[in-house]
N, C-alpha and C positions, 0 to 999 in steps of 0.2 A: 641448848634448848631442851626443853623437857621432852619425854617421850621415848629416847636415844638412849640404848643401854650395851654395856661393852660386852661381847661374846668372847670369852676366850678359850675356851675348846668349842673343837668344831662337831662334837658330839653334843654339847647343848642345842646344835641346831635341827630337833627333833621330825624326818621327814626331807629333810633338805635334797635338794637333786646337786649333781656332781656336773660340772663343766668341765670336761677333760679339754685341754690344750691342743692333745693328740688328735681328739675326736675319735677316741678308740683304734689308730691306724700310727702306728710307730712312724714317723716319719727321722728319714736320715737328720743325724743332727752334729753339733750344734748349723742349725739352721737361723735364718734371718728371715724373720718378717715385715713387710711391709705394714704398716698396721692402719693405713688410711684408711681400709673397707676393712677391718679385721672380724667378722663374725662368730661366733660361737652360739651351738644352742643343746640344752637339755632338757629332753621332756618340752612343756610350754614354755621357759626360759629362755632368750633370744640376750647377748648381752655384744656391745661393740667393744673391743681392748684397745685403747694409742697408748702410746707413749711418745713425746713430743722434746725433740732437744736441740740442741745448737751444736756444733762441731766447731772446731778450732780456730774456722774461719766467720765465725758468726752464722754459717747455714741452719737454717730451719731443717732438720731430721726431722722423721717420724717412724721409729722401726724396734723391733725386740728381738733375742733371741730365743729360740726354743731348744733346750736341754734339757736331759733324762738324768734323774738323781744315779749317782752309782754306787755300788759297794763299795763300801772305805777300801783305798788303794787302788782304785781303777779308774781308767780316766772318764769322764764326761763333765759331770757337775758331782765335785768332791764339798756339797753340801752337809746337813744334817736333817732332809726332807726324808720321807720313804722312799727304799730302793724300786727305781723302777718310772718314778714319779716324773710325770714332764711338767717344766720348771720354763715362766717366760721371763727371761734377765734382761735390763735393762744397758748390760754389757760396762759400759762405761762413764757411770755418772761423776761429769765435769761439775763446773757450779752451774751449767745452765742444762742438766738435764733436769726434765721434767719427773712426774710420778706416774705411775700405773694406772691407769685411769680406763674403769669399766663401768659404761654406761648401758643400763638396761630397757630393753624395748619396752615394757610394761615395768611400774612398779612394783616393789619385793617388798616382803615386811624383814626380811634376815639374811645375811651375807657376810662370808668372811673367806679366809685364805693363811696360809701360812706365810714366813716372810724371814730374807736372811739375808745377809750381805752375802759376798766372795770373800771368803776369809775366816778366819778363827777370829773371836773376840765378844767384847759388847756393841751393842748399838741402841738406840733408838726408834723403832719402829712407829709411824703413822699410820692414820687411819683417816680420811677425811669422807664428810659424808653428806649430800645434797639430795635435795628431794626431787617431785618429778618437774618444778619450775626450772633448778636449776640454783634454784638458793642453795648457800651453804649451812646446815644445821645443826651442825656439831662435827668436831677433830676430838679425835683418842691419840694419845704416845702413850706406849708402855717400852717399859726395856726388855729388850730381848740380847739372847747369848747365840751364836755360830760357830760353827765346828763343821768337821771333816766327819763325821761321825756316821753319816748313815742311817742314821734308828728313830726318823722321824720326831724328832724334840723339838722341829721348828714350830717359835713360837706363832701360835694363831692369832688373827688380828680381824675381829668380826663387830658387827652389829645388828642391834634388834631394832625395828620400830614401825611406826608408820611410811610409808609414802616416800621407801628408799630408789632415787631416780640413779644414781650416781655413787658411784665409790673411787676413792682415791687413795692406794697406799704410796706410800714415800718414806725414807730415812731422815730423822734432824740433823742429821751428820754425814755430810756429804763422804761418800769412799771409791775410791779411783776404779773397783771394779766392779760396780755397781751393787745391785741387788736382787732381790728374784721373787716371785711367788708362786706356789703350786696351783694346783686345783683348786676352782670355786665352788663352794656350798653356799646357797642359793634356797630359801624356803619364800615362798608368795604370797 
């Protein structure tokens, strides 16, 4: 649909407010969240995060992890996000995990995140995007690269537009050890 334009630095979104994961408070990690009631809010930003999957046995999941980017060679998340950065992974995407899925209390005009598998490599990177009914009104992929690197290169995965109700990231290529995204930038 018209209207819907790709962000891909998170510096073009000029003013944006910051949704830390942590909420400013280090929490011991890797941690598990439950993400049925998952809240987050910045500033007047209120946004809900699931992620929804099935387990081995066909069970309905609903849960993330929270991890802190580390310096190359140390343990936590040996991503390519900024050091320091808390990261909610999806841990282990089967064929029936879902996608990162952040719904906002009010509509946004702009919203993105960075975005990586567990792994060194390429991938495919989504972006899916609904407004405040619920409709879907446009999907972005672009290719992205992953590394152990540290230095922040993860690629960004954003949008501009009217009457953003809902955002969905996701991989076209499913990978056994999921995927992750940082901090949300968020303009209104």
């Amino acid at each position: 649909m018209a209207g819907y334009t790709v962000v891909a630095n998170r510096s073009d979104l000029n003013e944006a407010l910051v949704v830390d994961w942590d909420q400013g408070t280090k929490i011991s990690v890797p941690s598990t969240i439950d993400n049925r009631n998952c809240t987050f809010t910045a500033g007047d930003v209120t946004v809900t995060v699931s992620h929804d999957w099935c387990d081995a046995n066909g069970a309905g999941q609903c849960s993330l992890t929270l991890r802190h980017q580390s310096a190359p060679g140390e343990p936590d998340w040996p991503g390519n996000f900024q050091p320091g950065e808390p990261v909610l992974w999806t841990k282990n995407q089967g064929p029936d995990d879902g996608p990162i899925r952040i719904k906002f209390q009010k509509p946004v005009s702009a919203a993105g995140a960075q975005i990586q598998i567990l792994g060194s490599g390429p991938f495919t990177g989504t972006l899916t995007v609904y407004d405040s009914t619920g409709q879907e009104v446009e999907k972005f992929s672009q290719p992205c690269q992953s590394s152990s690197a540290g230095d922040d290169s993860a690629t960004f995965l954003g949008v501009e537009g009217a009457d953003i109700g809902c955002i969905e990231f996701s991989t076209q290529d499913r990978h056994p050890t999921g995927f992750a995204i940082n901090r949300l930038s968020v303009v209104r």
